[in-house]
N, CA and C atoms as a LAMMPS dump frame, in Angstrom:
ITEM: TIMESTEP
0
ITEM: NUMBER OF ATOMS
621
ITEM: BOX BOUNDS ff ff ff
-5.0000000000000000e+02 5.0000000000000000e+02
-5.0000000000000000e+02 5.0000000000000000e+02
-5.0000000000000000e+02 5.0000000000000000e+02
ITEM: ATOMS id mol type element x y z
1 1 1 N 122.791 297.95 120.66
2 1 2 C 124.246 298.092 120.66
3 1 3 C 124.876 296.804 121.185
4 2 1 N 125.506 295.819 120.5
5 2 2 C 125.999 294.74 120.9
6 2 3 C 127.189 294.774 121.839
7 3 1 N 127.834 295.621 121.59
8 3 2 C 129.427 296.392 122.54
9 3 3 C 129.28 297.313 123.108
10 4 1 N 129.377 297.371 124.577
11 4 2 C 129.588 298.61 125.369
12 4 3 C 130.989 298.234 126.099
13 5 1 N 131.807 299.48 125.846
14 5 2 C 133.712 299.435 126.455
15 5 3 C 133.433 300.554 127.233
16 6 1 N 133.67 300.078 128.493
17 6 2 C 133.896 300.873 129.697
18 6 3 C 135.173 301.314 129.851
19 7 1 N 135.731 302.403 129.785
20 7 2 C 136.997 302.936 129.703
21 7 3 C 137.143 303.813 131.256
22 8 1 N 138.029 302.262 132.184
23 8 2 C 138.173 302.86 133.699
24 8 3 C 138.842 303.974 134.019
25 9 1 N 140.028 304.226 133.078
26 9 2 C 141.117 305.32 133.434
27 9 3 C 140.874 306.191 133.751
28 10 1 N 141.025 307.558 134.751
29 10 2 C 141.285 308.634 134.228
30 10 3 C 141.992 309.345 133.599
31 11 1 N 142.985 308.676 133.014
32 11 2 C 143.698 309.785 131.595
33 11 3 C 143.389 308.654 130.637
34 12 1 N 142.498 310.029 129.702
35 12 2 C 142.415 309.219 128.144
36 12 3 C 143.872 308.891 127.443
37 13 1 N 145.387 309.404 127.978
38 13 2 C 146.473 308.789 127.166
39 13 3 C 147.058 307.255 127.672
40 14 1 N 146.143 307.072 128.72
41 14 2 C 146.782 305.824 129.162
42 14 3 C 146.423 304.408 128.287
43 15 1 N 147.405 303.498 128.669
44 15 2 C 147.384 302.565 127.979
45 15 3 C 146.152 301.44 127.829
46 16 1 N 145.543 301.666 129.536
47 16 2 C 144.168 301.6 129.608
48 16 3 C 143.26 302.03 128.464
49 17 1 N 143.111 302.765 128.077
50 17 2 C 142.094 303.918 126.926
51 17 3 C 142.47 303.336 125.974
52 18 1 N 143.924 303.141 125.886
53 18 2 C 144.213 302.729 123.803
54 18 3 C 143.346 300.942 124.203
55 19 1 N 143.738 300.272 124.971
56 19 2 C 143.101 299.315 124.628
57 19 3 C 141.6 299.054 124.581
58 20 1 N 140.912 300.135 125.263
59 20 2 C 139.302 299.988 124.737
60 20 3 C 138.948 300.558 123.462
61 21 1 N 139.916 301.82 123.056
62 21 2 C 139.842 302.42 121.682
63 21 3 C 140.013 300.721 120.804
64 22 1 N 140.791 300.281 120.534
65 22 2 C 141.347 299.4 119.953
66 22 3 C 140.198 298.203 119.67
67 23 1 N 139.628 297.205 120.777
68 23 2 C 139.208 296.726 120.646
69 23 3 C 137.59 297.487 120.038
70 24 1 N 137.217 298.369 120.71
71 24 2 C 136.156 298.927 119.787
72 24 3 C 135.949 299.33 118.47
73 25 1 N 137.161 299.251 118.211
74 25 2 C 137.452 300.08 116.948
75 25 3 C 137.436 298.518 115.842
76 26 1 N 137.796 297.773 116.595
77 26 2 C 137.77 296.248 115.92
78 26 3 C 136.578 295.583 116.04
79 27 1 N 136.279 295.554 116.993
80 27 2 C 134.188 295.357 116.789
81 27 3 C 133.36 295.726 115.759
82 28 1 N 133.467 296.83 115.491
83 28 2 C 132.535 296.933 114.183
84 28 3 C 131.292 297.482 114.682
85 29 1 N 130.847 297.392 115.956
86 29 2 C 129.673 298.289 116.742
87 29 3 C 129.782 298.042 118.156
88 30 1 N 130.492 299.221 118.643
89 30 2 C 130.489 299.382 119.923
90 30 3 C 130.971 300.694 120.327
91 31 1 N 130.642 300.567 121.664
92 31 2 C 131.006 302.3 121.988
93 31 3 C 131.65 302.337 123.425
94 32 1 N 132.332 303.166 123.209
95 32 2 C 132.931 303.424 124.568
96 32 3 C 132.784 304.426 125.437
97 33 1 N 132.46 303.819 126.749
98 33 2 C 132.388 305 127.51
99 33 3 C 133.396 305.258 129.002
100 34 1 N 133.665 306.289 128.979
101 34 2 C 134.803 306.535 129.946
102 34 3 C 134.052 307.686 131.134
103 35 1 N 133.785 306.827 132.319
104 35 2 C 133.648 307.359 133.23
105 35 3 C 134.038 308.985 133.843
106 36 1 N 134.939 308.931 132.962
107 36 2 C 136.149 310.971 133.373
108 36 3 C 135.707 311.375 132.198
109 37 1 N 134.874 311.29 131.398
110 37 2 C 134.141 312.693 130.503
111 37 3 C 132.47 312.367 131.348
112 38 1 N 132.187 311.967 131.861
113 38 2 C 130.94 312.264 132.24
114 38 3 C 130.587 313.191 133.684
115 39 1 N 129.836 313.7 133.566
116 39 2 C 129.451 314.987 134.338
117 39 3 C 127.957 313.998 135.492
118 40 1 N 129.216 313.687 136.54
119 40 2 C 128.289 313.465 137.501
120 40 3 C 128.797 313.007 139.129
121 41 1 N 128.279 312.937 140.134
122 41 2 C 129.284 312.765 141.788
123 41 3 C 129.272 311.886 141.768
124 42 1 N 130.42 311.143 141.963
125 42 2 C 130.581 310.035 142.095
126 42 3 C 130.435 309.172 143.985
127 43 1 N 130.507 309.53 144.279
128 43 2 C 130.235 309.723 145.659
129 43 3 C 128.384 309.476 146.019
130 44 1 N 128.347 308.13 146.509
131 44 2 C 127.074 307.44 146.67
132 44 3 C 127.099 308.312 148.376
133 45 1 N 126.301 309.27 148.462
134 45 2 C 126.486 309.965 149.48
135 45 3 C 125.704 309.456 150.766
136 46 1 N 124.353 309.14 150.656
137 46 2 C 123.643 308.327 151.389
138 46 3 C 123.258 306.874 151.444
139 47 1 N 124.633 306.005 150.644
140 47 2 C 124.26 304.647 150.507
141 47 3 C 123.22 304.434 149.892
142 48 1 N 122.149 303.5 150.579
143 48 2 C 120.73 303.205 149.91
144 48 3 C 119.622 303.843 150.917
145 49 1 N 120.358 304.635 151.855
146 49 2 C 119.113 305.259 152.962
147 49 3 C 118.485 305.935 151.952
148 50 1 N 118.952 306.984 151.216
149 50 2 C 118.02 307.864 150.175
150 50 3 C 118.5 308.002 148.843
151 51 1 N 117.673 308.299 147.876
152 51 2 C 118.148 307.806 146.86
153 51 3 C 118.478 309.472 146.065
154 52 1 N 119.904 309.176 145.354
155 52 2 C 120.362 310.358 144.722
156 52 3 C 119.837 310.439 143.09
157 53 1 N 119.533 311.477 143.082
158 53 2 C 118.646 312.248 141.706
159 53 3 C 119.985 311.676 140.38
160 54 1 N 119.561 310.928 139.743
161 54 2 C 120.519 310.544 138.574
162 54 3 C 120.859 311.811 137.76
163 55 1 N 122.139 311.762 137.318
164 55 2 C 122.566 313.298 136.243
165 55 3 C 121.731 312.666 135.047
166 56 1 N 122.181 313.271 133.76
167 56 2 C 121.503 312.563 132.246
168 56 3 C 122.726 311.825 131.654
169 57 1 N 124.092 311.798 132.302
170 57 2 C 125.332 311.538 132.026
171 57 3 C 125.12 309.927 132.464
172 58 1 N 124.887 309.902 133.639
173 58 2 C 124.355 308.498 134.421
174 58 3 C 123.312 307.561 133.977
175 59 1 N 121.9 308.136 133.587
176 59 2 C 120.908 308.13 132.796
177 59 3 C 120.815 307.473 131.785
178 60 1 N 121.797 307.995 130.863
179 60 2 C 122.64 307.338 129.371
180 60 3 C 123.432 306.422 129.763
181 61 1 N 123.993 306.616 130.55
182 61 2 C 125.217 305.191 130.9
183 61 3 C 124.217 303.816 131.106
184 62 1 N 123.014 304.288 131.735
185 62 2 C 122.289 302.988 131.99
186 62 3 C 121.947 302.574 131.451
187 63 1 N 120.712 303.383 130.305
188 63 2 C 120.441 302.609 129.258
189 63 3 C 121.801 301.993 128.062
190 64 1 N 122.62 302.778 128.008
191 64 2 C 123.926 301.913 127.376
192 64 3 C 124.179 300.75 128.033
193 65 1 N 124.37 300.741 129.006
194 65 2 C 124.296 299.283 129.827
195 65 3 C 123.102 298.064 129.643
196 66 1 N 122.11 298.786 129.448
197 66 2 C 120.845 297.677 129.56
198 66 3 C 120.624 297.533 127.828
199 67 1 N 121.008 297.735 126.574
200 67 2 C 120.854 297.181 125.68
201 67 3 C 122.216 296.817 125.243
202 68 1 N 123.23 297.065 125.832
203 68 2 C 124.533 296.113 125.496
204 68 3 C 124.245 294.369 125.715
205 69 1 N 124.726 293.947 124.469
206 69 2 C 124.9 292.428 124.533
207 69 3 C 126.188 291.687 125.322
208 70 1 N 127.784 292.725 124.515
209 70 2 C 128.542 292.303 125.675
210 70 3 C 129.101 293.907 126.324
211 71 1 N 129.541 293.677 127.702
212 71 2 C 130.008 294.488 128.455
213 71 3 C 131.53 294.107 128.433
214 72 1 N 132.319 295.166 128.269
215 72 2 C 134.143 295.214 128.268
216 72 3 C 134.214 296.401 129.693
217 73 1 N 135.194 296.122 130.173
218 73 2 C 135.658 296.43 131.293
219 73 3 C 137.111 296.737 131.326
220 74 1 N 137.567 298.085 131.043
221 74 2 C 139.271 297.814 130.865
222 74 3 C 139.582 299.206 131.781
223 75 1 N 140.285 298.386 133.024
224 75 2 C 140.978 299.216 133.938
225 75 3 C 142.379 298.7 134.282
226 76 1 N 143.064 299.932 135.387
227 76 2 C 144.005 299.049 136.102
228 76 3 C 143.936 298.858 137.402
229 77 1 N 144.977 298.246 137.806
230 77 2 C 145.056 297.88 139.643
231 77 3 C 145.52 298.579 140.291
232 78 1 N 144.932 299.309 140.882
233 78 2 C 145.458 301.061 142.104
234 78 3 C 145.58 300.136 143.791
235 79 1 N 146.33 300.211 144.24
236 79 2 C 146.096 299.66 145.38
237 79 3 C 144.836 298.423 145.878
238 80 1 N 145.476 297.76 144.762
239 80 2 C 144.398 296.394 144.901
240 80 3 C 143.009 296.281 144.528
241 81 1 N 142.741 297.405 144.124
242 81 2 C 140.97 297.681 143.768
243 81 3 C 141.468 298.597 141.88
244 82 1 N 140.152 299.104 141.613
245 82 2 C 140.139 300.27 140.362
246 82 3 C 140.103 301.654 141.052
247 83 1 N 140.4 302.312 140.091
248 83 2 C 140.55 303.921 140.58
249 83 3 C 139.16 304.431 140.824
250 84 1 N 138.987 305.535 141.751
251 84 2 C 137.98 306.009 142.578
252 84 3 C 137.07 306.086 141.508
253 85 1 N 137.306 306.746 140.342
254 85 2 C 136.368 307.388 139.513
255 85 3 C 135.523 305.904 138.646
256 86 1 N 135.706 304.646 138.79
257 86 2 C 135.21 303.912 137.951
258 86 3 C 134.491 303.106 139.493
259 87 1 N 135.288 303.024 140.114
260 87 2 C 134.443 302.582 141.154
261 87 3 C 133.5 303.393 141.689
262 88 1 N 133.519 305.03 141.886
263 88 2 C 132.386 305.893 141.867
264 88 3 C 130.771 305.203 141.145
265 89 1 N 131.594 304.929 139.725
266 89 2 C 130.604 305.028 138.703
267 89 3 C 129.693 303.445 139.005
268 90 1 N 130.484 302.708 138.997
269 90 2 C 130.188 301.796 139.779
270 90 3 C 128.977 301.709 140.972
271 91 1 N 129.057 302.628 142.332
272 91 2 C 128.148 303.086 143.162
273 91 3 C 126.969 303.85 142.699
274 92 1 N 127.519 304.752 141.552
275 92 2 C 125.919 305.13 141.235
276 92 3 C 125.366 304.633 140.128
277 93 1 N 125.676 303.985 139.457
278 93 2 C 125.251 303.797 138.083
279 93 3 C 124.378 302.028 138.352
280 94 1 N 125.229 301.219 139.165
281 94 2 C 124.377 300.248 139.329
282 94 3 C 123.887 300.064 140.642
283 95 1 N 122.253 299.868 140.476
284 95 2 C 121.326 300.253 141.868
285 95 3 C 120.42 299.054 142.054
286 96 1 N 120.19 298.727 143.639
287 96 2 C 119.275 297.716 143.756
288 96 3 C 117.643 297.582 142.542
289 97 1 N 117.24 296.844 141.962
290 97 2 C 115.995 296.89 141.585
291 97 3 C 115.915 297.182 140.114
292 98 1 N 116.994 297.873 139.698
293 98 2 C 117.839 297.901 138.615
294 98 3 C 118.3 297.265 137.853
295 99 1 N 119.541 296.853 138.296
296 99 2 C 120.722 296.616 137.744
297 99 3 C 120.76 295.704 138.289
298 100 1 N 120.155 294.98 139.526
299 100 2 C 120.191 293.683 140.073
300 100 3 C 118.955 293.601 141.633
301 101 1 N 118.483 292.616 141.86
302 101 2 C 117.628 292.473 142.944
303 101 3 C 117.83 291.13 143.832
304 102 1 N 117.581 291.065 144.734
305 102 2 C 117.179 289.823 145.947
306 102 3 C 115.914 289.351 145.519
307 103 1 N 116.108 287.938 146.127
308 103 2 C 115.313 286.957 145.603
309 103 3 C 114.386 286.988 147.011
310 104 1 N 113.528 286.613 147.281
311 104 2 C 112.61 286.315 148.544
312 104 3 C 113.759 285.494 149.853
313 105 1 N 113.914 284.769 148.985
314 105 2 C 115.354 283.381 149.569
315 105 3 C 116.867 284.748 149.897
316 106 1 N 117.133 285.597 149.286
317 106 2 C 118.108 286.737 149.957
318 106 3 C 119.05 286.236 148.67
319 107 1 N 118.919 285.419 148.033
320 107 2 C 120.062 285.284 146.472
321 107 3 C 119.988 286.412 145.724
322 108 1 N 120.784 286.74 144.971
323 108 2 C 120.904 288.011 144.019
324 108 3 C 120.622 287.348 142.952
325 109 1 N 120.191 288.469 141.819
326 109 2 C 119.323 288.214 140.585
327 109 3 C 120.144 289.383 139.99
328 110 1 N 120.798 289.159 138.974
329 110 2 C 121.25 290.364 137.962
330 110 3 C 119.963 290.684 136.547
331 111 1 N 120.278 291.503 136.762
332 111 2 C 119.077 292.148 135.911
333 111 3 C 119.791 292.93 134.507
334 112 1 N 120.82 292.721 134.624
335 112 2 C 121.776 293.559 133.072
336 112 3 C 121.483 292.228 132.059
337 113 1 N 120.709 292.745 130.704
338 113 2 C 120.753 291.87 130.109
339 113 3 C 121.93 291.216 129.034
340 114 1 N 123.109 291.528 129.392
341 114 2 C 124.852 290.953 128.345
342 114 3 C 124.768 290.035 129.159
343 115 1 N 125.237 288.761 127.691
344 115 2 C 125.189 287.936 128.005
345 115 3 C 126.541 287.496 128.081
346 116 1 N 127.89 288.223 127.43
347 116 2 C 128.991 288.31 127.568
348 116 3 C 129.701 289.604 128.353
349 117 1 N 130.549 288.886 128.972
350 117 2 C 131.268 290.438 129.197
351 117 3 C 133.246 289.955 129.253
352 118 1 N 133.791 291.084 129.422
353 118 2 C 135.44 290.584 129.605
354 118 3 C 135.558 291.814 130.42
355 119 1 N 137.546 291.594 130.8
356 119 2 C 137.422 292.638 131.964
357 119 3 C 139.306 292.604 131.416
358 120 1 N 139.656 293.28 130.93
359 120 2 C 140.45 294.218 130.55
360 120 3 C 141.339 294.294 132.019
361 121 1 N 142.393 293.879 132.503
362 121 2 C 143.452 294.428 133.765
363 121 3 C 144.654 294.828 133.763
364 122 1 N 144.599 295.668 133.95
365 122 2 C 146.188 296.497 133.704
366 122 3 C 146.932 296.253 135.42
367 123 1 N 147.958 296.136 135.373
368 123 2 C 148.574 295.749 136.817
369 123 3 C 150.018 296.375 136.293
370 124 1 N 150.72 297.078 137.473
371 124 2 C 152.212 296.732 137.344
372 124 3 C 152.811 295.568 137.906
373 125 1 N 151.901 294.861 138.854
374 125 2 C 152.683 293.851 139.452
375 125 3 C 153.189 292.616 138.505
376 126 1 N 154.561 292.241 138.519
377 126 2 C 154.497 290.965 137.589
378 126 3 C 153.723 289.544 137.731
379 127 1 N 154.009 288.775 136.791
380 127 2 C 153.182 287.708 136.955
381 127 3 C 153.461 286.46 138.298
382 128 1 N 154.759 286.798 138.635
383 128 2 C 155.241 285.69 139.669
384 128 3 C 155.002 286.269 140.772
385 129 1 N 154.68 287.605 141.247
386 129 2 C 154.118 288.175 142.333
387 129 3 C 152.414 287.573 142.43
388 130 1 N 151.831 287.276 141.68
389 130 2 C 150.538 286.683 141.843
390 130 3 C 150.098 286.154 142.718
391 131 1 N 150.615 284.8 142.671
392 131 2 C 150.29 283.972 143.693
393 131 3 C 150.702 284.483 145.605
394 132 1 N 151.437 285.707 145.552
395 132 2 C 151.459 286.099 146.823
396 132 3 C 150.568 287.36 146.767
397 133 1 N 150.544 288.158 145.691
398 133 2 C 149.434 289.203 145.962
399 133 3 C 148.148 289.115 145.91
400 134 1 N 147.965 288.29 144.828
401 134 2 C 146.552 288.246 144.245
402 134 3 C 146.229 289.219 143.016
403 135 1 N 145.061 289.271 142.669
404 135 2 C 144.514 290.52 142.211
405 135 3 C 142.945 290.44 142.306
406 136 1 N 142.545 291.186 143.363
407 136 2 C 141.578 291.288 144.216
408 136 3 C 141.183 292.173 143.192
409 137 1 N 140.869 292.673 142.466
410 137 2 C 140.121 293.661 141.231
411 137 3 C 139.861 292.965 139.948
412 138 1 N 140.023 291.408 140.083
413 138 2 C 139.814 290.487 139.295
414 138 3 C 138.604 290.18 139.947
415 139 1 N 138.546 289.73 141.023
416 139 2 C 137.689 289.219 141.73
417 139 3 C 136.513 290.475 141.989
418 140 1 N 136.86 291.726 142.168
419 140 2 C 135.423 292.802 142.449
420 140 3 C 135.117 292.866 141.415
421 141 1 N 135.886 293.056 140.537
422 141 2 C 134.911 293.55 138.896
423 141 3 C 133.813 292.138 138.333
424 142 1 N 134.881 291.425 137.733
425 142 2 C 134.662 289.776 137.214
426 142 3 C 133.179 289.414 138.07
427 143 1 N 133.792 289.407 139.454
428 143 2 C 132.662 288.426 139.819
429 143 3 C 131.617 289.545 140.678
430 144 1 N 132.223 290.283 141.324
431 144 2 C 131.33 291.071 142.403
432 144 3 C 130.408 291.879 141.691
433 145 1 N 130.89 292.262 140.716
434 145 2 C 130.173 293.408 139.735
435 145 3 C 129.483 293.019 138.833
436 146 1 N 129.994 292.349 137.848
437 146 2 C 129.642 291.877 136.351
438 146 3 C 128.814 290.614 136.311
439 147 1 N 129.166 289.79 136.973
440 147 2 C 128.243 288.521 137.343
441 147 3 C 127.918 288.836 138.018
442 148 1 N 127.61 289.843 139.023
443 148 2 C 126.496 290.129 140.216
444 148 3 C 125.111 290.328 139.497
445 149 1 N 125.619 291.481 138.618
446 149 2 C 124.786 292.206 137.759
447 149 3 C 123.93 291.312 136.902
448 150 1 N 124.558 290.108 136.868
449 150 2 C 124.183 289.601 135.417
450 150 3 C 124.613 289.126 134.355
451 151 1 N 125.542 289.715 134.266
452 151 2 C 126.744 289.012 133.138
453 151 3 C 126.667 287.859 133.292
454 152 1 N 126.363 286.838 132.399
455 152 2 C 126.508 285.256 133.06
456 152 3 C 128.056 284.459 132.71
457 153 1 N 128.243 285.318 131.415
458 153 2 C 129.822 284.89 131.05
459 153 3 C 131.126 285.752 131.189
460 154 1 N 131.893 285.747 131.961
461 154 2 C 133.061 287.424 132.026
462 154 3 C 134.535 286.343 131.812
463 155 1 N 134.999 287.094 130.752
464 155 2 C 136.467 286.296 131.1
465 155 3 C 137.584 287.194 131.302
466 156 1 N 138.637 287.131 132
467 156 2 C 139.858 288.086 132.522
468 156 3 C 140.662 288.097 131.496
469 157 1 N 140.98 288.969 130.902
470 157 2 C 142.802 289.209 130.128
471 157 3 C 143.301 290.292 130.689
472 158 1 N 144.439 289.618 131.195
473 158 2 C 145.531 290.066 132.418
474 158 3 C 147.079 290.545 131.873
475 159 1 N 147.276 291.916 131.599
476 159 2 C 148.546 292.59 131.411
477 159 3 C 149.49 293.137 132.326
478 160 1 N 150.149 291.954 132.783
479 160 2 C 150.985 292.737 134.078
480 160 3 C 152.495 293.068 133.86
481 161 1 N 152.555 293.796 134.546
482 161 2 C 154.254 294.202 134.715
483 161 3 C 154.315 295.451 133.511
484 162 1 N 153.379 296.46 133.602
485 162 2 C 152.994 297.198 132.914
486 162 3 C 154.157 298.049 132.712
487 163 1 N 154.485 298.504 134.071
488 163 2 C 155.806 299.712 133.99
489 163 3 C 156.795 299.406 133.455
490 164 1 N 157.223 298.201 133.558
491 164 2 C 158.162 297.834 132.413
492 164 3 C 158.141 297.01 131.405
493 165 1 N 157.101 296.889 130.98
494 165 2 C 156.548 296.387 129.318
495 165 3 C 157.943 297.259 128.604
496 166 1 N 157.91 296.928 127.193
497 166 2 C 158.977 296.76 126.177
498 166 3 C 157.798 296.872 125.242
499 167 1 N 157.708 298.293 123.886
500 167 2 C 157.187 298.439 122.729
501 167 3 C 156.731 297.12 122.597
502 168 1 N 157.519 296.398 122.794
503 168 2 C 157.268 294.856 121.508
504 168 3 C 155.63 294.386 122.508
505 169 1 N 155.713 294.342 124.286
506 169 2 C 155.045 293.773 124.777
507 169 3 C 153.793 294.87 124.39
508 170 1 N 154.269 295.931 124.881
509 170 2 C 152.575 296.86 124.77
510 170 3 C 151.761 296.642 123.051
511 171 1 N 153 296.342 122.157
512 171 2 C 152.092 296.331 120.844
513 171 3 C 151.38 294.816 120.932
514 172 1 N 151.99 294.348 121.487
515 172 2 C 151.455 292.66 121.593
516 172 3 C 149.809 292.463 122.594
517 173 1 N 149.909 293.412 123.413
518 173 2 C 148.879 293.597 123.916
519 173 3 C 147.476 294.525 123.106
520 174 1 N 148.01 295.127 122.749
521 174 2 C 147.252 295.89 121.711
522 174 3 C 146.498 295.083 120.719
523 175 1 N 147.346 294.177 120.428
524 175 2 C 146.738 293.246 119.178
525 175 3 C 146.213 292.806 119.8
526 176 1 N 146.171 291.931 121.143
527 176 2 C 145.364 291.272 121.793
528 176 3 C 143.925 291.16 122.149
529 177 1 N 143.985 293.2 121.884
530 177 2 C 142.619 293.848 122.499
531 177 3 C 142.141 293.871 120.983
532 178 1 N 143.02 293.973 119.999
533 178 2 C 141.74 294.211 118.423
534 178 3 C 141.63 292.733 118.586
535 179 1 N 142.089 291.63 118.402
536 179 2 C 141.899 290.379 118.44
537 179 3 C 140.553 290.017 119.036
538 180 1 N 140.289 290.59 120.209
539 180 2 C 139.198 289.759 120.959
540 180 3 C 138.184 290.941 120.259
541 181 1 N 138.313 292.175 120.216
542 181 2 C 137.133 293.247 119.273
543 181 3 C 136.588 292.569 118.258
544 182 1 N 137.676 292.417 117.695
545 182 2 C 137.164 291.183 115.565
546 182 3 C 136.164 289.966 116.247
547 183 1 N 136.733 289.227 117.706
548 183 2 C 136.257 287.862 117.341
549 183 3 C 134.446 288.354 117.859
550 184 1 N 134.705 289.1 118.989
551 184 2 C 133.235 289.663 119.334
552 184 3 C 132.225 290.194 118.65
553 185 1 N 132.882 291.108 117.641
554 185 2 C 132.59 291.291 116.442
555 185 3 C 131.703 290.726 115.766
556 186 1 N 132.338 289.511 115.6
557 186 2 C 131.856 288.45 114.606
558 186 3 C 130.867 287.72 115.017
559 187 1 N 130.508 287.364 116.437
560 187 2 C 129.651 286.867 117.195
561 187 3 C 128.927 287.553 117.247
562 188 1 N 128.807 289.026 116.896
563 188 2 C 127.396 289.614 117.004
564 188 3 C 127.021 289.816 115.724
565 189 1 N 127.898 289.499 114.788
566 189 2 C 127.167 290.187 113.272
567 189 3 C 127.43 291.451 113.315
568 190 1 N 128.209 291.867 113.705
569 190 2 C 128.595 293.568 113.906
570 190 3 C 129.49 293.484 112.196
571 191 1 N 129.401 294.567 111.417
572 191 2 C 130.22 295.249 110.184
573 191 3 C 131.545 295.167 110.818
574 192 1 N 132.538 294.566 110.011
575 192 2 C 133.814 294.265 110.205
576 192 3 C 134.593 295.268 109.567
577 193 1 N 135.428 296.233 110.501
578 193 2 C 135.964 297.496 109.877
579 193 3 C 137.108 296.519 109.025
580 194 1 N 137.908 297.373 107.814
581 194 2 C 139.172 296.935 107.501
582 194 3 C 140.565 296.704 107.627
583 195 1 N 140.318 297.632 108.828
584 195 2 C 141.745 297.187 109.736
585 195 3 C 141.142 298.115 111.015
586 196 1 N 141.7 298.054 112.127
587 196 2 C 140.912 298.249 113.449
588 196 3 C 142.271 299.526 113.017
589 197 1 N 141.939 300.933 114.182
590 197 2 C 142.601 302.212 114.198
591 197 3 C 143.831 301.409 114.823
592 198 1 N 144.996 302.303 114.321
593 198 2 C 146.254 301.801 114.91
594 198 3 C 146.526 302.684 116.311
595 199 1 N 147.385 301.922 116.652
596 199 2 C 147.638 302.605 117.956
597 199 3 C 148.137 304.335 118.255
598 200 1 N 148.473 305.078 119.15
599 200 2 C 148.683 306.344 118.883
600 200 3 C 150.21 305.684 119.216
601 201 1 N 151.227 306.89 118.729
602 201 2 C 152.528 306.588 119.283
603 201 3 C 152.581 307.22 120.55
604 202 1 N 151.353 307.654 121.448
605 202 2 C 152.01 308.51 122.504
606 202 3 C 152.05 307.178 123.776
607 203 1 N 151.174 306.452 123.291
608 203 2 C 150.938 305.08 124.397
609 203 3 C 152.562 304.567 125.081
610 204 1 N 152.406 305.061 125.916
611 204 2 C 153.966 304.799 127.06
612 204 3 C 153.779 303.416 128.473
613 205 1 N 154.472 303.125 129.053
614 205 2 C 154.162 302.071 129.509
615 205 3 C 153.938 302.251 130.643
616 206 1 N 152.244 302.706 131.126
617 206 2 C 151.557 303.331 132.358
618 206 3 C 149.892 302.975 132.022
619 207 1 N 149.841 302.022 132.875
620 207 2 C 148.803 301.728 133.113
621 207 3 C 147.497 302.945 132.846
């Protein structure tokens, strides 16, 4: 499977969801998976003291993870981080020895074999608030997560000022997400659909 789309949201109507629908749908082979249809605790209950019995929901997520070429990442910014349920998935789904290991020297070694990944950010904050807020969920996913793991290449596309986007901006973003689906697409030799699914009209301007 050359595309795996991680769909952070928990509501499949959010604008989050249309853009992993979208770009997957423009890939030509990829699949998406959304953390809130899978059946499992998210809640790493004993850290790494003991190790929790994987569901088959989790199970599948991994091996989807370990033969993906690129990894997509499309969430938004909840109080400076992603919402509980992707960061849950996050805690159990990627595990020392796994998904990444220490070197003798104490360096990390990612062990996910994508060699691309992107990271999808939904924010309400605008763009001139940046430079005083940050976006610290650029930095956990991008680098803490995805290049921890392994990813050796992740690049950010950043949609802010979500709550008050304007039709014109959310469709502009939309294209943005089939745009980079087609070009990924094409880099894997993936079947090029004939026009990527159009958007739903229920997509409102909420992260």
């Amino acid at each position: 499977m050359p595309a795996l789309v991680i769909d952070g949201h928990p509501d499949a109507r959010s604008l989050t969801a249309a853009l992993a629908q979208r770009y997957a749908a423009a890939h030509g082979d990829a699949r998406v998976l959304a953390p809130r249809d899978l059946d499992f605790d998210p809640n790493l209950r004993f850290g790494y003291r003991e190790r929790m019995t994987l569901e088959p929901d989790l199970v599948e997520a991994k091996r989807a993870l370990q033969s993906a070429d690129t990894v997509v990442i499309a969430t938004p910014l909840w109080w400076g981080s992603v919402p509980a349920l992707l960061k849950g998935f996050f805690d159990r789904a990627l595990l020392p020895q796994q998904e990444y290991r220490y070197t003798k020297l104490g360096l990390v070694e990612g062990l996910l074999p994508a060699r691309h990944g992107r990271l999808l950010l939904l924010a309400d904050t605008p763009w001139y608030f940046v430079p005083f807020t940050g976006l610290p969920a650029q930095t956990h996913v991008a680098r803490g997560t995805m290049r921890f793991c392994g990813i050796r290449s992740v690049r950010t596309h950043r949609m802010l000022g979500v709550k008050d986007a304007s039709d014109a901006t959310i469709t502009r973003w939309l294209d943005r997400a089939e745009r980079l689906g087609a070009a990924d697409g094409r880099r894997a030799g993936a079947p090029q659909p004939i026009a990527a699914e159009a958007a739903s009209s229920s997509v409102v301007a909420t992260s």
